[in-house]
N, C-alpha and C positions, 0 to 999 in steps of 0.2 A: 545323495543329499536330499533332504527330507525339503517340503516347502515350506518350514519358518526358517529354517538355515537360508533358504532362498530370499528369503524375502529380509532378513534381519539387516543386511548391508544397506537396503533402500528404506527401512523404519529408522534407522540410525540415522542418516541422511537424513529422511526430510524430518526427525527430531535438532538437529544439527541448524537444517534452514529457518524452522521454527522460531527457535531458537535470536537468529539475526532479525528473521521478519519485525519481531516482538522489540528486541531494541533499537530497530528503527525507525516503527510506530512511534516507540517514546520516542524517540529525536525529533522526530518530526510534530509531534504532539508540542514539545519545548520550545520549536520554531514557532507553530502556530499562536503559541499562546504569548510569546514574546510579540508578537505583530497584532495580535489581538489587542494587547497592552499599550502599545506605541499606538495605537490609533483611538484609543479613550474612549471619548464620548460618541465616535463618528461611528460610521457606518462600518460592520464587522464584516458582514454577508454581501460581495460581491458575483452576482451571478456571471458577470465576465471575465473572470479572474477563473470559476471554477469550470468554465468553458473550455479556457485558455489552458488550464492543467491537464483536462481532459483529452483534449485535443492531442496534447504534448505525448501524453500516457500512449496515445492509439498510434502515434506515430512512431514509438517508440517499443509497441509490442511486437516482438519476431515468436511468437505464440508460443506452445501451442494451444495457449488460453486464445480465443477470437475475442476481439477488441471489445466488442460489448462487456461481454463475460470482466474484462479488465476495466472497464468505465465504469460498471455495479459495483465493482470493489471498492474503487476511487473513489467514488460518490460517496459508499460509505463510510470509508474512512475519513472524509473529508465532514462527514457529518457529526 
């Protein structure tokens, strides 16, 4: 078996996860932007709230990304 026959089962795959990551983003993007909304004129940017997420995130990563690596992402997604 040659190495893209190797390799073609795990590019389909993480085209596959891609794929979810991408509409989850948007859902979460529709969440945000709905609470954005409900909160009008007030304050948007809570730094305790993205604390609070982050926190969540690192508690919640069984790797084998290390928690930082997972809090940069968060951050920028969150951004």
């Amino acid at each position: 078996m040659t190495t893209d026959e190797l390799l073609l089962p795990h590019r389909n795959a993480i085209d596959e996860i891609d794929a979810t990551i991408l509409q989850l983003l948007n859902q979460r993007a529709t969440h945000a932007r709905a609470i954005g909304e409900l909160k009008g004129t007030g304050v948007v940017y809570r730094p305790e709230r993205e604390a609070q997420v982050l926190r969540r995130i690192k508690e919640l990563n069984q790797g084998p990304l290390p928690d930082e690596a997972v809090a940069r992402l968060f951050r920028e997604i969150m951004s």
